[in-house]
N, C-alpha and C positions, 0 to 999 in steps of 0.2 A: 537549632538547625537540624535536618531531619535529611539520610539520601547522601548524607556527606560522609565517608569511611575513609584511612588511611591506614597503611601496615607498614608501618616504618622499619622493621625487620627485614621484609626483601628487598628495601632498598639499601640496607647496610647492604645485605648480600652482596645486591650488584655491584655496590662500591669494592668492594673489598674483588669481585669476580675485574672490575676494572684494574683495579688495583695491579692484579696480576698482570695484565697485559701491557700497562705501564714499566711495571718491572720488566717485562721479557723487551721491549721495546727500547728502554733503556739501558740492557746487558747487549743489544745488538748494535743500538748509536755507540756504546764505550769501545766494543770490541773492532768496531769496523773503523773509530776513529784510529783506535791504537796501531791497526795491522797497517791501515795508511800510514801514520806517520813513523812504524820502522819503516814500510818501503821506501820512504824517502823518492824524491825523484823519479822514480823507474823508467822516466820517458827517454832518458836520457840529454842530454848534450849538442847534437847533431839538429842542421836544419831541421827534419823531417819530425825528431822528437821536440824540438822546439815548439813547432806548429802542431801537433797536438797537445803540449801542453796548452796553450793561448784556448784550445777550445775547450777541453777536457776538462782544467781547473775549474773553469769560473762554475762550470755547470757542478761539479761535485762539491763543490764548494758549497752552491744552493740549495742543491737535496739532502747534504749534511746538516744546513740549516734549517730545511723544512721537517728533517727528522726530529731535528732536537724541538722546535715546536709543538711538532705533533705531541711529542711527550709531555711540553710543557699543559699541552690542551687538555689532554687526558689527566692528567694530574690535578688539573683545575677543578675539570667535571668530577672527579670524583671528591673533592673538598668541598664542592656545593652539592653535590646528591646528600652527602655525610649530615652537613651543616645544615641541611633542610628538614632531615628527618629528626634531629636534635633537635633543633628549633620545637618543629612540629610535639615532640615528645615533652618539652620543655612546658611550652605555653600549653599544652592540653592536660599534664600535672596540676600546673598554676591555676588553672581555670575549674577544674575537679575542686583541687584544696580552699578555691575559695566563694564556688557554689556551694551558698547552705542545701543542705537535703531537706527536702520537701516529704510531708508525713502521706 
């Protein structure tokens, strides 16, 4: 096949440049879990803090959960960018070592 190239080196790259922002993404869903739950409460007690909690939770609740997703996503992508270029590296060995050379 003729016209076909692959450079599986900057695709590590960008895995690993992902990588990073997985990590930073995930020191910010730990950190912002944590500081939530010493605040405990904060709403307080009172009708007024009552009813903002009723709206407040559910919604933080779900961007909590959608952070932690996102990070699961980005983690994902970058274990298939990884697992592509290995592949890619793997079977293009395999197919070298077992094409005779031609004189």
């Amino acid at each position: 096949m003729t016209g076909f190239a692959v450079q599986p080196d900057p695709l590590f790259d960008k895995g690993q440049q992902y990588d990073l922002v997985h990590s930073e993404l995930a020191a910010i869903y730990s950190r912002l879990t944590q500081d939530l739950d010493a605040a405990g409460p904060f709403w307080g007690g009172d009708e007024s803090g009552q009813r903002f909690a009723r709206t407040y939770c559910p919604a933080a609740v779900a961007q909590l959960r959608q952070m932690g997703a996102t990070g699961e996503g980005l983690q994902s992508l970058i274990a298939g960018v990884c697992r592509w270029a290995t592949n890619y590296v793997n079977t293009d060995s395999t197919v070298a070592q077992s094409t005779p050379m031609s004189d």
